[in-house]
C-alpha positions as CSV (number, residue, x, y, z in Angstrom):
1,X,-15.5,65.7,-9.2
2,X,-18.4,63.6,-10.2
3,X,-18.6,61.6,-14.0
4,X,-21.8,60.4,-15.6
5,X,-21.7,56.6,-16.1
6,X,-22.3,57.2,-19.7
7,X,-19.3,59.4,-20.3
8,X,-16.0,58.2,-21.1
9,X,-12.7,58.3,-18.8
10,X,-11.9,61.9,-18.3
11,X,-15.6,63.3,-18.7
12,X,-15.4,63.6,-22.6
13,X,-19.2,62.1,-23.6
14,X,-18.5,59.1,-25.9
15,X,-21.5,60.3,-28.4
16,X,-21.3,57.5,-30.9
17,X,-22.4,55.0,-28.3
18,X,-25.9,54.5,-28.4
19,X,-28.2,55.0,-25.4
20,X,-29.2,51.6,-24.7
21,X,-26.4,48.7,-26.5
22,X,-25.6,45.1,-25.9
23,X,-22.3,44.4,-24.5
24,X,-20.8,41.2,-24.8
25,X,-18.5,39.8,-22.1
26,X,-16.4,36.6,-22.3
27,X,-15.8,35.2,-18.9
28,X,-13.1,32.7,-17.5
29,X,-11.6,30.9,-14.7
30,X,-8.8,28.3,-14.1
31,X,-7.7,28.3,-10.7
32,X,-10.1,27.9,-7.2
33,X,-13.7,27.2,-7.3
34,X,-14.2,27.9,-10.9
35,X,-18.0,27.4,-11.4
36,X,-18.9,29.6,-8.4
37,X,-16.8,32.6,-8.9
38,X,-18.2,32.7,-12.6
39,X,-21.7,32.6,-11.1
40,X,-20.9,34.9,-8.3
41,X,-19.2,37.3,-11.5
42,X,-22.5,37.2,-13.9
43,X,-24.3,38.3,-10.1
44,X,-21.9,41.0,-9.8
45,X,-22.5,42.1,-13.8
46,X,-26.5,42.2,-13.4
47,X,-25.6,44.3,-10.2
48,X,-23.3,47.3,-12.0
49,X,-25.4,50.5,-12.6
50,X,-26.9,51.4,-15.9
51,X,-27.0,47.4,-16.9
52,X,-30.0,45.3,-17.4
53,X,-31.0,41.9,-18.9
54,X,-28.0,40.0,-18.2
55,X,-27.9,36.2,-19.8
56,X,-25.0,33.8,-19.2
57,X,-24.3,31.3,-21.5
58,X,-23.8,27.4,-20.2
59,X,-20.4,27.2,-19.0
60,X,-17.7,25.0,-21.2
61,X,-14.5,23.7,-20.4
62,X,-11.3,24.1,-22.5
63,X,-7.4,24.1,-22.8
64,X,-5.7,26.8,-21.2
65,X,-4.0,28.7,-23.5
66,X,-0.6,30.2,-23.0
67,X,2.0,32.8,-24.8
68,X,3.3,29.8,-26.2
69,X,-0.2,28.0,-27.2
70,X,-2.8,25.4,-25.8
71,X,-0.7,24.2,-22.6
72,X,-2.6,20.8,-21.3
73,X,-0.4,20.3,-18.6
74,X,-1.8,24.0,-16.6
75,X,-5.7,23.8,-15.2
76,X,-8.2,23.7,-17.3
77,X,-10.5,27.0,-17.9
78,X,-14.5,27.1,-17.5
79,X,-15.5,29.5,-20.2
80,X,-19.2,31.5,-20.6
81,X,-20.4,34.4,-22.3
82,X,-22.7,37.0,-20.9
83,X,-25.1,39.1,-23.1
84,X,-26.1,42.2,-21.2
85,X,-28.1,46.0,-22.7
86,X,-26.2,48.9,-20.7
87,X,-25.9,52.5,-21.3
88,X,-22.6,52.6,-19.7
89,X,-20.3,54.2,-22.1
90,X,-17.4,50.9,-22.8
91,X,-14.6,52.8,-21.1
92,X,-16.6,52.8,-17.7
93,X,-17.6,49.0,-18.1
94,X,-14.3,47.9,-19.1
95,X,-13.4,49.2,-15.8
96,X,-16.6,47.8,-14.1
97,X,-15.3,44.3,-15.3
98,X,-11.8,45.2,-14.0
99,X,-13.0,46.2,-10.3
100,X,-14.9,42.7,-10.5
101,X,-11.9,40.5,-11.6
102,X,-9.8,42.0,-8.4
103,X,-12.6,41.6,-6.0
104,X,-12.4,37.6,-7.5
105,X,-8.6,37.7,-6.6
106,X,-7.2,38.3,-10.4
107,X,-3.6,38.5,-10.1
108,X,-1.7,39.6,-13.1
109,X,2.0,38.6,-12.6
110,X,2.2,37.5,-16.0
111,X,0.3,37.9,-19.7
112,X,-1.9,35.2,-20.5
113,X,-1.2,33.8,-17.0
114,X,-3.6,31.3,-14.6
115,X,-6.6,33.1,-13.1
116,X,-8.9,32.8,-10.7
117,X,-11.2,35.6,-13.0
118,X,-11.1,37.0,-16.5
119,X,-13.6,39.1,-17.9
120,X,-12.7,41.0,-21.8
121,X,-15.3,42.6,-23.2
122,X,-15.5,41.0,-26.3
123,X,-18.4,43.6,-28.1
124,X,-20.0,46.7,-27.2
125,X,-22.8,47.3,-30.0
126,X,-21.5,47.8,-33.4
127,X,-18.5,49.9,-32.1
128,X,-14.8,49.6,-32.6
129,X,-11.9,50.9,-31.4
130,X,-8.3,50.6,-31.5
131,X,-7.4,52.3,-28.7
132,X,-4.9,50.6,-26.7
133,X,-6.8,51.0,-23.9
134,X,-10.2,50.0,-25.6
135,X,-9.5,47.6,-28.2
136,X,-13.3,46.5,-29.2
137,X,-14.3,43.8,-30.6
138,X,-11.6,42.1,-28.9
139,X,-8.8,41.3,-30.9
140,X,-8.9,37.7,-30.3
141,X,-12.3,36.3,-30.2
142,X,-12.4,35.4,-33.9
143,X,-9.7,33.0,-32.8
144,X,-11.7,31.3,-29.5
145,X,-13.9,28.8,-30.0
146,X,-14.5,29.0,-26.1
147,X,-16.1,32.5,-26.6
148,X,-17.5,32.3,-30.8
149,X,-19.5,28.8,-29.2
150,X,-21.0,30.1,-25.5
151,X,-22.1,33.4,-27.7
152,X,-24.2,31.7,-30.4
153,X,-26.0,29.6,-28.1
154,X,-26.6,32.9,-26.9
155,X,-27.9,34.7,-29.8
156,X,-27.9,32.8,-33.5
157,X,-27.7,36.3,-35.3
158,X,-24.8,37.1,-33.0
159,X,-22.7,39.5,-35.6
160,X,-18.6,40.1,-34.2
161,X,-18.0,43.7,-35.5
162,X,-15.1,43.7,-38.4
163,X,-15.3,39.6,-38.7
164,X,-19.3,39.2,-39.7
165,X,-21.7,36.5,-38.4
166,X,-20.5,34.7,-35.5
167,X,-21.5,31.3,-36.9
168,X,-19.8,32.1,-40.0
169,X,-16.6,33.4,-37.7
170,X,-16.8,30.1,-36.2
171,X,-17.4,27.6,-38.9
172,X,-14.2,29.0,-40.3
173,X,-12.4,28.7,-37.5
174,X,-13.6,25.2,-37.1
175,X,-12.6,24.5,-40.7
176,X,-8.9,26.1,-40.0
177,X,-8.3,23.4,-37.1
């Protein structure tokens, strides 16, 4: 049985998602060769069907943080953002960035755990969803500087669906630490 790209899981077509939208992927890495396997990962994005006019942000370095908070004492994590247009409906790229993340050895033993990849789609357009399989925006990414900072050098009217402007979203969050 075959699926269209733009269809959600189970062939049911996702008809609020726009032909053509911007998808916004976070991207990190703490363990092995951390530069390179994000570079090889924003290769392997540009390379999925149906996406076009990918743009990786600078990579930045921060804290890892853990269940319990910022833990200094685990590796550090390169961070980027990657902009990309796709008519993939947002179930079939979250899965997309899930393939990717096990082809870069992602290991999930434990939540919020070291990793040699992680990929969240952080935005898909102006749509959200609370599905526990599909929770967009993310539910997090008002809280990380480490994505709010790679997006807006990114794209200055970068808007975080449910939170507003993303340098509003992070000059509070600023403010708050």
């Amino acid at each position: 049985m075959s699926r269209r790209l733009g269809e959600g899981v189970g062939g049911v077509p996702e008809r609020d998602a726009p032909p053509t939208v911007t998808a916004v992927i976070a991207l990190g890495a703490n363990l092995g060769d951390r530069e390179d396997t994000m570079r090889i990962a924003v290769e392997d994005l540009a390379r999925l069907p149906l996406v076009s006019h990918v743009h990786a942000s600078a990579p930045v370095e921060s804290v890892a943080v853990k269940l319990d908070g910022p833990d200094e004492d685990a590796p550090a994590y390169l961070n980027a953002v990657a902009l990309l247009q796709t008519r993939l409906a947002p179930t079939v790229l979250l899965a997309y960035l899930h393939a990717i993340e096990n082809r870069h050895g992602r290991e999930r033993r434990e939540r919020w755990g070291d990793r040699t990849l992680d990929l969240d789609l952080i935005a898909y357009g102006e749509v959200t969803s609370d599905d526990p399989e599909l929770l967009i925006p993310h539910p997090r990414a008002a809280e990380r500087e480490f994505v709010l900072a790679p997006w807006l050098g990114l794209d200055r009217d970068a808007v975080l669906p449910g939170h507003g402007r993303v340098d509003a979203v992070l000059a509070q969050l600023r403010q708050q630490q």
